[in-house]
N, C-alpha and C positions, 0 to 999 in steps of 0.2 A: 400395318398402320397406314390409314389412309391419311396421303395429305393435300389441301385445297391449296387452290392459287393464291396468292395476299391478295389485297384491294387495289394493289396497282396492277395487278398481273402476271406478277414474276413467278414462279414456283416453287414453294419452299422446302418439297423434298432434296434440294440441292443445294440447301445452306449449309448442312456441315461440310458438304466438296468445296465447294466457294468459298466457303470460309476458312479452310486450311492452311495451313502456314508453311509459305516455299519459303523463310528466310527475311533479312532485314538488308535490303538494298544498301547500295553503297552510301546514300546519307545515311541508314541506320534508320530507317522508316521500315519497318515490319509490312513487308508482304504475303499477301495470301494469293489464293489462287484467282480470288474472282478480280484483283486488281492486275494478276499479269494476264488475263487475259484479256483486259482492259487495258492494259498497256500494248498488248499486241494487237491492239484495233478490231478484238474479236469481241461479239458478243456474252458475255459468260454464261447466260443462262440458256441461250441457243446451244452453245458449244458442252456443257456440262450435259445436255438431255441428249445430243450425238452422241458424246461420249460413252452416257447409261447405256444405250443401246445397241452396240457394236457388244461385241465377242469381248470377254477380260485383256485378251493376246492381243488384239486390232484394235482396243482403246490404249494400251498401255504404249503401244508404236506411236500412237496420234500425239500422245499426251508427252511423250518423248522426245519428239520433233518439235513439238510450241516450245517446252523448255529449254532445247538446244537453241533452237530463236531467240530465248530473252538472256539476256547479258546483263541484268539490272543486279541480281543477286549473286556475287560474285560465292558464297556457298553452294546455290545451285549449280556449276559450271562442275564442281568439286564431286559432288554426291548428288549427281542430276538420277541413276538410277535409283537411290535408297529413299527420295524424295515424289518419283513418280510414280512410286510402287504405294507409298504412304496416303499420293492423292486419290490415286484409283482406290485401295480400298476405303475410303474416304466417299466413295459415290453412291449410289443407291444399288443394292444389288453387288458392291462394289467387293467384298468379299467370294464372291460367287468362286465357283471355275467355270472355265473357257468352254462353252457348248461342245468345242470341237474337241471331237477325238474322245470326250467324257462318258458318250451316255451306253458304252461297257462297262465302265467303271464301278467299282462293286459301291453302294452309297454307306456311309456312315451307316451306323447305329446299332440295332439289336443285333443283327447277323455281322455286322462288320465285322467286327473285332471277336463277337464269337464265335462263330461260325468253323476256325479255326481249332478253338476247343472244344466244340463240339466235335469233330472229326477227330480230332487227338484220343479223346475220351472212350469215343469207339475204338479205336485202334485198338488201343490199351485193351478192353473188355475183350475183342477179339484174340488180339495175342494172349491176354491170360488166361481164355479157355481154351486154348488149343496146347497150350501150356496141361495147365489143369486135368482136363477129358483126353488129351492127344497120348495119353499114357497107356 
């Protein structure tokens, strides 16, 4: 899915991260992500496209530390990691895994999960005819 800048400039593949809900501040005013970052004098739309672009492991450390910074939501303080794990996959790409250390990793899909039974299958066919003819 491709997406365009708005009319002002900002970028809107990063409205559902920005827009995510860290919680309702100590008045009870519903915070998201793009206003603590605005609370911490960061930019959000700079900071969300850094974020995208780091490693899943090296955003989720960044995103970690800004939250350990805001003290505004006293539930975040409580459940900061069940929370920073919710923003990141919340980002673009934000589901992914971590480049690093991944790209042995067997990838989902047709052989993932079969691949397994197919070797099983064999086996079986093999022992049964060594079984069978081994006589």
């Amino acid at each position: 899915m491709t997406h365009a800048p708005s009319t002002i400039g900002l970028d809107t593949k990063y409205d559902q991260f920005l827009q995510t809900s860290v919680g309702d501040d100590k008045k009870g005013t519903s915070v998201t992500v793009l206003s603590m970052l605005a609370r911490l004098g960061l930019d959000p739309w700079q900071e969300a496209s850094d974020l995208a672009a780091l490693p899943k492991k090296s955003a989720w450390d960044r995103l970690d530390g800004l939250a350990a910074r805001f003290t505004d939501v006293p539930s975040l303080i409580a459940e900061r990691a069940d929370a920073v794990t919710r923003m990141i996959a919340s980002l673009p790409g934000g589901e992914r895994h971590d480049n690093i250390g991944q790209a042995d990793a067997p990838a989902p899909g047709i052989l993932g999960g079969r691949l397994y039974l197919i070797i099983a299958i064999a086996f079986l066919v093999v022992h049964v005819s060594i079984l069978w003819f081994g006589k």
